[in-house]
mmCIF entry with sequence, helices, sheets and N, C-alpha, C, O atoms, coordinates in Angstrom:
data_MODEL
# 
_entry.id   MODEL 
# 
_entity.id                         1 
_entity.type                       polymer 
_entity.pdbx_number_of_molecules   1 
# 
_entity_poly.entity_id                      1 
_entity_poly.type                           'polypeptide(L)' 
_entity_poly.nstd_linkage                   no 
_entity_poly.nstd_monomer                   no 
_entity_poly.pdbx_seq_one_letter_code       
;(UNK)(UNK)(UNK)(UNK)(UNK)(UNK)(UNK)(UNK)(UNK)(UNK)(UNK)(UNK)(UNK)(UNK)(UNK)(UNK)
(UNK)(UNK)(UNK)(UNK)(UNK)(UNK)(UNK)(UNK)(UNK)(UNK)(UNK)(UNK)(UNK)(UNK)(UNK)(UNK)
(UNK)(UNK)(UNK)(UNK)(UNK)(UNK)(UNK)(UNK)(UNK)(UNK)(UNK)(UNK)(UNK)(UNK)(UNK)(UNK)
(UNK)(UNK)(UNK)(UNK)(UNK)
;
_entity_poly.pdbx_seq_one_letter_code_can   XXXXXXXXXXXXXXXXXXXXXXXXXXXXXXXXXXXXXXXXXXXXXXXXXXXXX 
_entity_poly.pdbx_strand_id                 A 
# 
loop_
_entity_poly_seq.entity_id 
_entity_poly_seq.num 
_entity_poly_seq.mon_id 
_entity_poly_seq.hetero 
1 1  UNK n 
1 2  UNK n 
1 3  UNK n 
1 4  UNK n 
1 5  UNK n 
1 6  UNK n 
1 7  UNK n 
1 8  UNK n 
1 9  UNK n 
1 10 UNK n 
1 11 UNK n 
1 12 UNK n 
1 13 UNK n 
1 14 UNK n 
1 15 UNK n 
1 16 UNK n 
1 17 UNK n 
1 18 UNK n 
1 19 UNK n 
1 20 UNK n 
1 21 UNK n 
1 22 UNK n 
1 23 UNK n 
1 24 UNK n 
1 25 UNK n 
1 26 UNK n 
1 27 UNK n 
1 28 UNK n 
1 29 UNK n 
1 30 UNK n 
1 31 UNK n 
1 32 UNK n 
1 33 UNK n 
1 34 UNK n 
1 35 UNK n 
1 36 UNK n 
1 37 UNK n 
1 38 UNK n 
1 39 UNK n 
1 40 UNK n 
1 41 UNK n 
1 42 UNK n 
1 43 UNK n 
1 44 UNK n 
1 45 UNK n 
1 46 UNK n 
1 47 UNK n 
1 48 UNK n 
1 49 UNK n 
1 50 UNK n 
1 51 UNK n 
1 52 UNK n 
1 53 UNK n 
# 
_struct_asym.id          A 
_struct_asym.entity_id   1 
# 
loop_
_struct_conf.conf_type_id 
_struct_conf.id 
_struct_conf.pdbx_PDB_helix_id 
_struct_conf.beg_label_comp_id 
_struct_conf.beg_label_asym_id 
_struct_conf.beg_label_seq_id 
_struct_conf.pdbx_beg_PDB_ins_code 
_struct_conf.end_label_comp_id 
_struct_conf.end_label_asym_id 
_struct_conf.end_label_seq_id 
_struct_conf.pdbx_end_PDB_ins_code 
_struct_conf.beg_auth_comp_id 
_struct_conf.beg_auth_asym_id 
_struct_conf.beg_auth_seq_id 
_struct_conf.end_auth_comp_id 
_struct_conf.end_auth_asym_id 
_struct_conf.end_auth_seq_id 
_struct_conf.pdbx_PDB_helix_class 
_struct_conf.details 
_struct_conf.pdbx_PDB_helix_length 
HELX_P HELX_P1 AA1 UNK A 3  ? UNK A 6  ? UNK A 3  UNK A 6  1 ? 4  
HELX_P HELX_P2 AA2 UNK A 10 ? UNK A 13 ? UNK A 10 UNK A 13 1 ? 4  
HELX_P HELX_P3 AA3 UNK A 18 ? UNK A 28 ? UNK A 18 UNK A 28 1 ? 11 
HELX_P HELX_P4 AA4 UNK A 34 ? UNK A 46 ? UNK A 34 UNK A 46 1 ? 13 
# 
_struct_conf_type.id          HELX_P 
_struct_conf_type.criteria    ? 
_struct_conf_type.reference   ? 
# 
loop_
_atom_site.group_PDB 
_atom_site.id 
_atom_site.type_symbol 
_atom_site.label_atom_id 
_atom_site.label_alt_id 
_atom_site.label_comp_id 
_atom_site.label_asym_id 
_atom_site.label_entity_id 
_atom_site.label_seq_id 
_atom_site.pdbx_PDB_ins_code 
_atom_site.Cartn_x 
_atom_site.Cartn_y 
_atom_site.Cartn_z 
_atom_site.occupancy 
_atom_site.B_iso_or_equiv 
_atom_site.pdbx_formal_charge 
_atom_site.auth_seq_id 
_atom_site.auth_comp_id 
_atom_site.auth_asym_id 
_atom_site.auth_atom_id 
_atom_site.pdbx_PDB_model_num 
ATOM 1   N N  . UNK A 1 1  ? 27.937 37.898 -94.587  1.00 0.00 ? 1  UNK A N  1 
ATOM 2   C CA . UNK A 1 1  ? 27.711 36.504 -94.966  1.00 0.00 ? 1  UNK A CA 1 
ATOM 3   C C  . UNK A 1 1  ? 29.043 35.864 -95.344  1.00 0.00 ? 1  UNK A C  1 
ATOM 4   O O  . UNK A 1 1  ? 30.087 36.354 -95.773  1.00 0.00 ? 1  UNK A O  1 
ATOM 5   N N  . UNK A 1 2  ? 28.699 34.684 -95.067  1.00 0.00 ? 2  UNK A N  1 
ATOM 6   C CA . UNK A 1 2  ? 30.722 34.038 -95.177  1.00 0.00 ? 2  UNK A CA 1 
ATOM 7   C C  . UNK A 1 2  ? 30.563 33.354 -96.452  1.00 0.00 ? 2  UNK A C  1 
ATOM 8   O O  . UNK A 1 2  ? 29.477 32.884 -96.788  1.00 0.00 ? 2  UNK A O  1 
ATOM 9   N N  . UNK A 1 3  ? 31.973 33.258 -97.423  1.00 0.00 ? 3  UNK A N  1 
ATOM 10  C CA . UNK A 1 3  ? 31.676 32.432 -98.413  1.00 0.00 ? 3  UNK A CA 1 
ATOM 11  C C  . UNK A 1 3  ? 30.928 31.562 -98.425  1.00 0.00 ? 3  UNK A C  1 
ATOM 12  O O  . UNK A 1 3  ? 29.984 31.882 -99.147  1.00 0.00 ? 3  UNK A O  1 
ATOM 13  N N  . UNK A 1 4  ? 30.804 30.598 -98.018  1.00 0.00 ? 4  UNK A N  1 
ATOM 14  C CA . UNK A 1 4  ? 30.751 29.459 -97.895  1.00 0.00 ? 4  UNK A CA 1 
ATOM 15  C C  . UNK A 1 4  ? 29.481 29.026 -98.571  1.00 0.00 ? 4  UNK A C  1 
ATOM 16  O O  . UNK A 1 4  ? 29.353 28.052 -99.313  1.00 0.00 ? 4  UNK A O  1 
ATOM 17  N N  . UNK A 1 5  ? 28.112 30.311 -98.030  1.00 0.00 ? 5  UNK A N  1 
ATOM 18  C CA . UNK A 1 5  ? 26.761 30.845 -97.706  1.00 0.00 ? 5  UNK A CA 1 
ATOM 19  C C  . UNK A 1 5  ? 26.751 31.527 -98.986  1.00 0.00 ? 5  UNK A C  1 
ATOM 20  O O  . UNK A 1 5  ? 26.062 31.114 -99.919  1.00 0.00 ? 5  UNK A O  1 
ATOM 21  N N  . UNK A 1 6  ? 27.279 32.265 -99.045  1.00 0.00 ? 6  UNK A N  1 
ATOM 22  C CA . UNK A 1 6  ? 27.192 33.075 -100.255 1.00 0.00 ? 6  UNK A CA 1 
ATOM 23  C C  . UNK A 1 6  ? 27.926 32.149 -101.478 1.00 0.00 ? 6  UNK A C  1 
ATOM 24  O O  . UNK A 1 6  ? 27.553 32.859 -102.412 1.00 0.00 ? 6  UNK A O  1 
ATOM 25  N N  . UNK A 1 7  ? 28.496 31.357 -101.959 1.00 0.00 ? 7  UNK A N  1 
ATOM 26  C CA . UNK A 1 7  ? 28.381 30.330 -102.659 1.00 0.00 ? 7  UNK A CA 1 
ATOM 27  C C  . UNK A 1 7  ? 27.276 29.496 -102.929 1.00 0.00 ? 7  UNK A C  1 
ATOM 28  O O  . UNK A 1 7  ? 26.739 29.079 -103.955 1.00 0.00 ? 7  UNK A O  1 
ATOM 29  N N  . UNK A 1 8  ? 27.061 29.352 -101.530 1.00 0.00 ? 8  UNK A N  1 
ATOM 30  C CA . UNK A 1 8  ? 25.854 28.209 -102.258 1.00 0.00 ? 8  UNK A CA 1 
ATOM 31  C C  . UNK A 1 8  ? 24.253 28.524 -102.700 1.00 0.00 ? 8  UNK A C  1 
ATOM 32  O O  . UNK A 1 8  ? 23.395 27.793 -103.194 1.00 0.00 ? 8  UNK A O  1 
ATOM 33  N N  . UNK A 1 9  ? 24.242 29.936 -102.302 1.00 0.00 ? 9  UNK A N  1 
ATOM 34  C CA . UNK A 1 9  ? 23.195 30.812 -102.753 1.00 0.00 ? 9  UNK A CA 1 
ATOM 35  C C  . UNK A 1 9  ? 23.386 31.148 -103.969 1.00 0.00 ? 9  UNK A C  1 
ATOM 36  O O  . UNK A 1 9  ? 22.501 31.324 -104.806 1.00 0.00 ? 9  UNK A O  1 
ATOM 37  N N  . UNK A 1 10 ? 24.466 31.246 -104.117 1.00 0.00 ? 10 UNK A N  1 
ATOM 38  C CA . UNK A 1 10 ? 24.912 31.811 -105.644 1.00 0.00 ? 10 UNK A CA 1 
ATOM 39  C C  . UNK A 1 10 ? 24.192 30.281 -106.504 1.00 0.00 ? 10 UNK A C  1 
ATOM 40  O O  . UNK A 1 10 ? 23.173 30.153 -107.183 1.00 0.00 ? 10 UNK A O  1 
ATOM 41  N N  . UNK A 1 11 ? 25.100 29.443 -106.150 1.00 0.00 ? 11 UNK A N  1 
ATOM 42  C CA . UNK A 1 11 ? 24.524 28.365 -106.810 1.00 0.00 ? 11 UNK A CA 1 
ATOM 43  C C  . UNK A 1 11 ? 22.870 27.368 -106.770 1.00 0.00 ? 11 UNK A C  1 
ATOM 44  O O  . UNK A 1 11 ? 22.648 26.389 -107.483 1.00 0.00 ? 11 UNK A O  1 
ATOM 45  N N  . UNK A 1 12 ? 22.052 27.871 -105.903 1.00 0.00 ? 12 UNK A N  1 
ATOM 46  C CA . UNK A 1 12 ? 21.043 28.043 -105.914 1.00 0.00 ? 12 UNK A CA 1 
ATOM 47  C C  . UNK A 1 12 ? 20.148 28.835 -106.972 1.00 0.00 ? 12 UNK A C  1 
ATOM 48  O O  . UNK A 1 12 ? 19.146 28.519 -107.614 1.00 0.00 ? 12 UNK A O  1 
ATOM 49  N N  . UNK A 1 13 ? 20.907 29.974 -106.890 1.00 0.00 ? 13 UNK A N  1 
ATOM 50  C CA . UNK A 1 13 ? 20.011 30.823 -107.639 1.00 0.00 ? 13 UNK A CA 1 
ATOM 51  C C  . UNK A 1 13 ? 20.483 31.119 -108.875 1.00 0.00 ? 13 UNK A C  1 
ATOM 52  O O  . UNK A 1 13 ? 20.184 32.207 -109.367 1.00 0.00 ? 13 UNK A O  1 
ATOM 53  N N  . UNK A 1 14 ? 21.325 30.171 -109.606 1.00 0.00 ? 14 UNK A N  1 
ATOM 54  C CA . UNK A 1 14 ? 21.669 29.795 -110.389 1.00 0.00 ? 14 UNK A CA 1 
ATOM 55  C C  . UNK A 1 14 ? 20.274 29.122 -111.740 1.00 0.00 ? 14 UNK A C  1 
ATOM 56  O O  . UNK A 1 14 ? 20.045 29.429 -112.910 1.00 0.00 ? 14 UNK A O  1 
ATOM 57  N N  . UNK A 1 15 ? 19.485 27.869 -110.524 1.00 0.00 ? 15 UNK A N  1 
ATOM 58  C CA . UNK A 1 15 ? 18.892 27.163 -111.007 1.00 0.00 ? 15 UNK A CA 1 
ATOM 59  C C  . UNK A 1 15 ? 17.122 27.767 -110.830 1.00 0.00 ? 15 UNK A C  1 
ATOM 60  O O  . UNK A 1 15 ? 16.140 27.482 -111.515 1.00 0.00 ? 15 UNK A O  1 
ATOM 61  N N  . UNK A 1 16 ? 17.249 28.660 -109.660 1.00 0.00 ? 16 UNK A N  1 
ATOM 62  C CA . UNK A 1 16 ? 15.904 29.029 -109.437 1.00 0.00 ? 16 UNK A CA 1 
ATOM 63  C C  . UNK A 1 16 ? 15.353 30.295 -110.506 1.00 0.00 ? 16 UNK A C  1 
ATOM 64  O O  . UNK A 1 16 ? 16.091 31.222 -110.839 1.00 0.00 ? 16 UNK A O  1 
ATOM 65  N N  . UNK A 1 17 ? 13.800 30.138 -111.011 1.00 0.00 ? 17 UNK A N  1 
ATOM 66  C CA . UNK A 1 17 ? 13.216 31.200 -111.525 1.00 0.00 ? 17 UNK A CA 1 
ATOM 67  C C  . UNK A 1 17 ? 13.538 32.766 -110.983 1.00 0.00 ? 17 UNK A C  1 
ATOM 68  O O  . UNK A 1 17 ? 13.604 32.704 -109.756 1.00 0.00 ? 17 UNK A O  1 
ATOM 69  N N  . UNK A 1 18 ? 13.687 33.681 -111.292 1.00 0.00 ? 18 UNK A N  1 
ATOM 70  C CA . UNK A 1 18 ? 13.543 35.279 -111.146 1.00 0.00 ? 18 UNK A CA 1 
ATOM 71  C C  . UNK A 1 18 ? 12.670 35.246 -109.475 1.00 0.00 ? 18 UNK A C  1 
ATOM 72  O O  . UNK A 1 18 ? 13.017 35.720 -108.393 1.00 0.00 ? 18 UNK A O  1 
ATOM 73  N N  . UNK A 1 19 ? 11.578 34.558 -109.835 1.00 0.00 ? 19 UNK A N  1 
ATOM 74  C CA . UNK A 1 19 ? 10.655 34.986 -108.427 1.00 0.00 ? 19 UNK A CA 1 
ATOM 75  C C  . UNK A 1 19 ? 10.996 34.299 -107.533 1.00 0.00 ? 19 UNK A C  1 
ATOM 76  O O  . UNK A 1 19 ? 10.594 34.825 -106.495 1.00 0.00 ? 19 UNK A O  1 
ATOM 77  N N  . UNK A 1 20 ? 11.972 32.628 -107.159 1.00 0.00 ? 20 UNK A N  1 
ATOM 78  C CA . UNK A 1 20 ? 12.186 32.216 -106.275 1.00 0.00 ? 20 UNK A CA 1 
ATOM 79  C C  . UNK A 1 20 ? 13.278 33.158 -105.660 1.00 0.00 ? 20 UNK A C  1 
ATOM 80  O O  . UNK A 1 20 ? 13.344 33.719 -104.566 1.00 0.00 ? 20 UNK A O  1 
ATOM 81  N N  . UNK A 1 21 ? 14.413 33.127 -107.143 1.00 0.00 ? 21 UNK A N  1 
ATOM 82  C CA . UNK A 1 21 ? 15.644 34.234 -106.325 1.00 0.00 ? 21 UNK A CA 1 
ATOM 83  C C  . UNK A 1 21 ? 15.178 34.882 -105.661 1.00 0.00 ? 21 UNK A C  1 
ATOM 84  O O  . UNK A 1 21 ? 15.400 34.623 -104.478 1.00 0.00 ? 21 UNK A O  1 
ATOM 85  N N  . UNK A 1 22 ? 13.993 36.465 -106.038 1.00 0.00 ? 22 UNK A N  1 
ATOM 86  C CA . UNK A 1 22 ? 13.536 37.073 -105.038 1.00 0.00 ? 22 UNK A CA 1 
ATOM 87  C C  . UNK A 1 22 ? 13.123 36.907 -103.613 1.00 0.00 ? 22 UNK A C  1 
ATOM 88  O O  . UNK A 1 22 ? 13.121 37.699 -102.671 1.00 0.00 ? 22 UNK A O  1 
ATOM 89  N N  . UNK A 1 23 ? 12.764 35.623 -103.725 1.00 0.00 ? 23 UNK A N  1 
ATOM 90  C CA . UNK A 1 23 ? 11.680 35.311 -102.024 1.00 0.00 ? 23 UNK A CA 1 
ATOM 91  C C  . UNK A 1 23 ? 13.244 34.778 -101.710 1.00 0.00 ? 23 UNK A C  1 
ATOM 92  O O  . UNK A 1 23 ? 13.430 34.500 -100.526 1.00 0.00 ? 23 UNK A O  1 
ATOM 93  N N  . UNK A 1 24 ? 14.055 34.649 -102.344 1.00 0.00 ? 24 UNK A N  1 
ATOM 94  C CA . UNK A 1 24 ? 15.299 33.600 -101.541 1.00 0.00 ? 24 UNK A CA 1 
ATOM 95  C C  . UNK A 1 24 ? 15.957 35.046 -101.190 1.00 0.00 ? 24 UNK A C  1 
ATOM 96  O O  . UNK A 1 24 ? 16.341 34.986 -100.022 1.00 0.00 ? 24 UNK A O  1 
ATOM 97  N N  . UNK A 1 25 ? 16.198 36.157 -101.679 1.00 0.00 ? 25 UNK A N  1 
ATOM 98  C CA . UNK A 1 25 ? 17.187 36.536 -101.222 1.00 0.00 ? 25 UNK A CA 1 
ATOM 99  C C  . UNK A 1 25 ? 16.973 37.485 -100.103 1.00 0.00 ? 25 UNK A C  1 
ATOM 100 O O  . UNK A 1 25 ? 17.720 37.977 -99.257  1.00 0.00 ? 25 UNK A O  1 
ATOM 101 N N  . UNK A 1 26 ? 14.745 37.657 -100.578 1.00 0.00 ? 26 UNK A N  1 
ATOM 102 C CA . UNK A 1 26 ? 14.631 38.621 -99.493  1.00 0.00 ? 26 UNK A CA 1 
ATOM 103 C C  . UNK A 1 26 ? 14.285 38.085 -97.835  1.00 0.00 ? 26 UNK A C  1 
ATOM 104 O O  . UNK A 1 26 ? 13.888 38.601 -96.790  1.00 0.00 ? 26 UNK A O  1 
ATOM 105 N N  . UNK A 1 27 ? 14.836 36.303 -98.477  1.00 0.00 ? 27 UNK A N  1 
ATOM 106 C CA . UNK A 1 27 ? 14.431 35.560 -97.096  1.00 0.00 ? 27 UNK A CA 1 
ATOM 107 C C  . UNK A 1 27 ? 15.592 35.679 -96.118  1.00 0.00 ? 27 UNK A C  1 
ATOM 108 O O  . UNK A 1 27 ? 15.523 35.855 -94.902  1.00 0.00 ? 27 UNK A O  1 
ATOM 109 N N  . UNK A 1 28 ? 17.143 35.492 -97.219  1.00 0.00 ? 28 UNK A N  1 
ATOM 110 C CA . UNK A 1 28 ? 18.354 35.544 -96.341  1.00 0.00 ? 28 UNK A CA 1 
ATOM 111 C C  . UNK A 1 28 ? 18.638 37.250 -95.964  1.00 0.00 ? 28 UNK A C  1 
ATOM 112 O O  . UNK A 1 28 ? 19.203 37.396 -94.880  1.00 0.00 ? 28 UNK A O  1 
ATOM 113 N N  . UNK A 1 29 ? 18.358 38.382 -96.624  1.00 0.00 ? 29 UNK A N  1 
ATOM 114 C CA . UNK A 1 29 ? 18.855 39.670 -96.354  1.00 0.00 ? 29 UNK A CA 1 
ATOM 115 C C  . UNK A 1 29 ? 17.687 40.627 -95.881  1.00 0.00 ? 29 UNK A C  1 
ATOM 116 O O  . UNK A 1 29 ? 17.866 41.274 -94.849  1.00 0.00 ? 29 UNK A O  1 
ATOM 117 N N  . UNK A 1 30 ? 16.709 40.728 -96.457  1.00 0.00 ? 30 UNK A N  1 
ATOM 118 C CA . UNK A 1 30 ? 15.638 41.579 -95.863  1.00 0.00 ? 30 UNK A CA 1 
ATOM 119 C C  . UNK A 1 30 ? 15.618 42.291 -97.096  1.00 0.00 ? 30 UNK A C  1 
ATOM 120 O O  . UNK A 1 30 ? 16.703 42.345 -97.676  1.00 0.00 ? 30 UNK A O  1 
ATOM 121 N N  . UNK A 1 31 ? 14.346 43.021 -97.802  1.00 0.00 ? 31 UNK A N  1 
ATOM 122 C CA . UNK A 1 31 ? 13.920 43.368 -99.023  1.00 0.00 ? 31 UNK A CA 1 
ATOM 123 C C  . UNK A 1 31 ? 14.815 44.543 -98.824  1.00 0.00 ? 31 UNK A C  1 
ATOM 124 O O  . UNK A 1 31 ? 15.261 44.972 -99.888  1.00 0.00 ? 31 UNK A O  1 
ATOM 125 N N  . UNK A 1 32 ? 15.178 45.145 -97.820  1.00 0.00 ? 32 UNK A N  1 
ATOM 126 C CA . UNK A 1 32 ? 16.179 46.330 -97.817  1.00 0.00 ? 32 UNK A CA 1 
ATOM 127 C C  . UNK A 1 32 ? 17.756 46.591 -98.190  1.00 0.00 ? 32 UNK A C  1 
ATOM 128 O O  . UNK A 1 32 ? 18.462 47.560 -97.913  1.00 0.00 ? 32 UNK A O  1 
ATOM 129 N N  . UNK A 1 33 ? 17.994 45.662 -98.752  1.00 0.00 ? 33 UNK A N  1 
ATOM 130 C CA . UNK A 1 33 ? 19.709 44.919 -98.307  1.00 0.00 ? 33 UNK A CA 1 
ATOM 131 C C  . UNK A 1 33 ? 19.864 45.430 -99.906  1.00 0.00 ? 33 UNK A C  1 
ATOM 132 O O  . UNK A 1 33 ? 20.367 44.419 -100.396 1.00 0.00 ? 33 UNK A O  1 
ATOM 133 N N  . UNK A 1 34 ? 19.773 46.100 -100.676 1.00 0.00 ? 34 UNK A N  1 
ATOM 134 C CA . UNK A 1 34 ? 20.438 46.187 -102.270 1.00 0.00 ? 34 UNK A CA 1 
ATOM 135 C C  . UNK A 1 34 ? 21.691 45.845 -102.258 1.00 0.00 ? 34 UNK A C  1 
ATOM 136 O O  . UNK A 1 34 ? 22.059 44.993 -103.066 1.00 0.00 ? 34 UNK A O  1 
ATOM 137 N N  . UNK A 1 35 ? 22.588 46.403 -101.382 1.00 0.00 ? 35 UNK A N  1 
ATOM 138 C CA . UNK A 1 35 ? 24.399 45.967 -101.713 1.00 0.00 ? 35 UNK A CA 1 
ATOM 139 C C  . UNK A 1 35 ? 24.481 45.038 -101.613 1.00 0.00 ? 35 UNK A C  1 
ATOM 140 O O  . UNK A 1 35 ? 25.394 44.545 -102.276 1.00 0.00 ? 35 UNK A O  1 
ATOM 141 N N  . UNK A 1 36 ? 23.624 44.047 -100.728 1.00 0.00 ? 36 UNK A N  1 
ATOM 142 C CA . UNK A 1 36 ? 23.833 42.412 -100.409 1.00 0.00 ? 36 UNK A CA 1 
ATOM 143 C C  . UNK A 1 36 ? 23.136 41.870 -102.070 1.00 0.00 ? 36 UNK A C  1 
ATOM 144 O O  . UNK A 1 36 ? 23.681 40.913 -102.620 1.00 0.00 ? 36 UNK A O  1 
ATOM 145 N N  . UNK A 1 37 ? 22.174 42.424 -102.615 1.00 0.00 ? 37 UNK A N  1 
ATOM 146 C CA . UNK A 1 37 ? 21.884 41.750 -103.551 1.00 0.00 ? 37 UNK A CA 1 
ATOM 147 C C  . UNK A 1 37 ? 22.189 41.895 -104.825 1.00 0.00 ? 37 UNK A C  1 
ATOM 148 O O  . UNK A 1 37 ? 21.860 41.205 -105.790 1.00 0.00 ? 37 UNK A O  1 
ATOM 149 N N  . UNK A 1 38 ? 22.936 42.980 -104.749 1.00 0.00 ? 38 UNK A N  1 
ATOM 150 C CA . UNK A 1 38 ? 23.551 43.127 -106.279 1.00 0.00 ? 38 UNK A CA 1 
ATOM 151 C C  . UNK A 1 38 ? 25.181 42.485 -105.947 1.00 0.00 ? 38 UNK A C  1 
ATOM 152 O O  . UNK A 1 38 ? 25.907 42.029 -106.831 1.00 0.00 ? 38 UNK A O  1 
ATOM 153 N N  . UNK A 1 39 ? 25.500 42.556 -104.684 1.00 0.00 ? 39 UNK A N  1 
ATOM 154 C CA . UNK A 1 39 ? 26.523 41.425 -104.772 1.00 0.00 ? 39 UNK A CA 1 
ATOM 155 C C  . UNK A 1 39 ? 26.065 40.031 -105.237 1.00 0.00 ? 39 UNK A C  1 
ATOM 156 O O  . UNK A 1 39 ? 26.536 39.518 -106.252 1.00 0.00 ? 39 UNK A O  1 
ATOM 157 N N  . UNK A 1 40 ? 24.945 39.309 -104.313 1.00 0.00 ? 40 UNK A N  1 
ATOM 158 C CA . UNK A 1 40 ? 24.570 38.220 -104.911 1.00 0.00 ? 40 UNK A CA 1 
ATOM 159 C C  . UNK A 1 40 ? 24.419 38.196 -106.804 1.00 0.00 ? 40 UNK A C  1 
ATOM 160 O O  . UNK A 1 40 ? 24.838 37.228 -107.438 1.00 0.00 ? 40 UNK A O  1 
ATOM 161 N N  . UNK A 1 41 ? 23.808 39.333 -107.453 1.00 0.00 ? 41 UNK A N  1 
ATOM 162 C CA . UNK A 1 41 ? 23.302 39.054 -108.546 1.00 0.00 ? 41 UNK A CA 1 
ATOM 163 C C  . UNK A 1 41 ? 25.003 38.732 -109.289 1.00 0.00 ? 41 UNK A C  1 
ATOM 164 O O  . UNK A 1 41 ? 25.375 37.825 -110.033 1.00 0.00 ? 41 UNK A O  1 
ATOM 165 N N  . UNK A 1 42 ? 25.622 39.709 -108.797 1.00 0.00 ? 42 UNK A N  1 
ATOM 166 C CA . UNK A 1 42 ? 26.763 39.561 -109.629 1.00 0.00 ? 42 UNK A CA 1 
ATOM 167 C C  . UNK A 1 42 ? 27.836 38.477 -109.225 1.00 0.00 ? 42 UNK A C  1 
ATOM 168 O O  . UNK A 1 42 ? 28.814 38.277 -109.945 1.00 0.00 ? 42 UNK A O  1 
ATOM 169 N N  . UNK A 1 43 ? 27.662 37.906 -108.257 1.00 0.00 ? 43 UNK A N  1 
ATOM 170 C CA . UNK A 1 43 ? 28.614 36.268 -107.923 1.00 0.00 ? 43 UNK A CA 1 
ATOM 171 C C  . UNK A 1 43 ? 27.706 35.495 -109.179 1.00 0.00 ? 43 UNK A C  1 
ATOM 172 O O  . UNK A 1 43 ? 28.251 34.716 -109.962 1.00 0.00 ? 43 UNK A O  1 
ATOM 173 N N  . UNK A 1 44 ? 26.264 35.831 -109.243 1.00 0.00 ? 44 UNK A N  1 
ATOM 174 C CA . UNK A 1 44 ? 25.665 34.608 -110.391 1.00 0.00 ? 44 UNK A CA 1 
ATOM 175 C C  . UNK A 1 44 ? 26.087 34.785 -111.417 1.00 0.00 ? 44 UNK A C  1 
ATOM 176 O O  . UNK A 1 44 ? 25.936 33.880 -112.238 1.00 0.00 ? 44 UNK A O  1 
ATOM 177 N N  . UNK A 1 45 ? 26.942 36.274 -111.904 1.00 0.00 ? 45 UNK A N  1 
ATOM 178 C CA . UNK A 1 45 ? 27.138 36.341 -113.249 1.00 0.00 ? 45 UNK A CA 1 
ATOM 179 C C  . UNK A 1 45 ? 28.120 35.839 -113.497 1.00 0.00 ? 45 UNK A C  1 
ATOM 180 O O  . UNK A 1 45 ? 28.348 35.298 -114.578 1.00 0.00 ? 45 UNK A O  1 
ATOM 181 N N  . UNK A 1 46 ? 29.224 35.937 -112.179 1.00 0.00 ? 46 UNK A N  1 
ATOM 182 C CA . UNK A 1 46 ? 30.547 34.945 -112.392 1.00 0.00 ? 46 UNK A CA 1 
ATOM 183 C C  . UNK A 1 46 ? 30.249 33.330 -113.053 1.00 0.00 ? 46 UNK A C  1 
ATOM 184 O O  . UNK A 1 46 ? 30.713 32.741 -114.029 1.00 0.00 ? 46 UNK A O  1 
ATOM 185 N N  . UNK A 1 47 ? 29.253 32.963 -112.009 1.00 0.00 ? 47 UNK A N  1 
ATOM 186 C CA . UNK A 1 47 ? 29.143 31.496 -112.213 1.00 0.00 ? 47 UNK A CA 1 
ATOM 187 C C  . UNK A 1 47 ? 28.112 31.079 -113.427 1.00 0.00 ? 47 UNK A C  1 
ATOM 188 O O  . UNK A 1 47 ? 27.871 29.912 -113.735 1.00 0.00 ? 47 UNK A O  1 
ATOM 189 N N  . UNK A 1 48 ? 27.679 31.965 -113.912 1.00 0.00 ? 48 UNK A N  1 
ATOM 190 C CA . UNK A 1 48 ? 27.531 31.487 -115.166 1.00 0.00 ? 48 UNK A CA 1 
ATOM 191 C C  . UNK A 1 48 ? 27.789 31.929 -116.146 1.00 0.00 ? 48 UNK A C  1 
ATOM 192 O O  . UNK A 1 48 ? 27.084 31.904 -117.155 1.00 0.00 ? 48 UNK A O  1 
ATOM 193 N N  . UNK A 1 49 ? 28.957 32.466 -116.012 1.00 0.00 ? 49 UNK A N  1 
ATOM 194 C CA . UNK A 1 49 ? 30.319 32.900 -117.038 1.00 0.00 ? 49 UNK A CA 1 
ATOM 195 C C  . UNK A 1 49 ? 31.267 32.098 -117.435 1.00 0.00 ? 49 UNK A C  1 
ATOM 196 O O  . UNK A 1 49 ? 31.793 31.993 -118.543 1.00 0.00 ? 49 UNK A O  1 
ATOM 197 N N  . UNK A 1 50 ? 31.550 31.244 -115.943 1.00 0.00 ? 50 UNK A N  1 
ATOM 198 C CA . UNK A 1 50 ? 32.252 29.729 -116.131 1.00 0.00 ? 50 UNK A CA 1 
ATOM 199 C C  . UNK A 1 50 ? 31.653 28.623 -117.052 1.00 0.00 ? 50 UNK A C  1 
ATOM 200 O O  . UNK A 1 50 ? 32.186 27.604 -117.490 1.00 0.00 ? 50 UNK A O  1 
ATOM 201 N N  . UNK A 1 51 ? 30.384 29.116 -117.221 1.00 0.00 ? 51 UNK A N  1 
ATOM 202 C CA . UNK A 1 51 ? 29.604 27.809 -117.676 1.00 0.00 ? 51 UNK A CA 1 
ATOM 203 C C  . UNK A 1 51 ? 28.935 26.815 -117.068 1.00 0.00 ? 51 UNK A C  1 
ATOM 204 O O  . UNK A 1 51 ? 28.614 25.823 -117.723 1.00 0.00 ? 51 UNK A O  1 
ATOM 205 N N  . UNK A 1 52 ? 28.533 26.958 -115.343 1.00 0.00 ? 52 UNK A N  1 
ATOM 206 C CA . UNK A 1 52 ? 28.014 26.423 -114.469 1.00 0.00 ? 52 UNK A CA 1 
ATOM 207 C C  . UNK A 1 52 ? 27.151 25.954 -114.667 1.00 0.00 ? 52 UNK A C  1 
ATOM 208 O O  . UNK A 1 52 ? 26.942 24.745 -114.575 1.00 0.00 ? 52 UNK A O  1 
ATOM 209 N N  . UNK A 1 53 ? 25.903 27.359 -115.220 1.00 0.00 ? 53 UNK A N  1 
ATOM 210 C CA . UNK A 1 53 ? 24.774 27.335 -115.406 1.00 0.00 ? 53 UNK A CA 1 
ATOM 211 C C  . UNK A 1 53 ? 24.327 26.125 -116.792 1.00 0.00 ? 53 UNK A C  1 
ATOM 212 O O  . UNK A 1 53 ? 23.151 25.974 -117.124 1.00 0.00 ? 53 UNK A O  1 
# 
């Protein structure tokens, strides 16, 4: 996935409940993808470390 994508998911799921993240991430990677999603979980921790959130 290219930044670009993976930014704005990040910032998506920023704002979405626990269960949307889920259906969102198992919509972009496939419920099988863990490295893709613990990358995602942890770009969200960046961005709301900045104070985004």
């Amino acid at each position: 996935m290219d930044a670009a994508r993976h930014s704005e998911l990040a910032k998506q799921a920023v704002v979405l409940s626990r269960e949307d993240y889920d259906y969102v991430h198992k919509k972009h990677h496939g419920p099988g993808n863990w490295q893709k999603r613990e990358e995602l979980k942890q770009s969200m921790r960046i961005v709301r470390a900045k104070g985004v959130s």
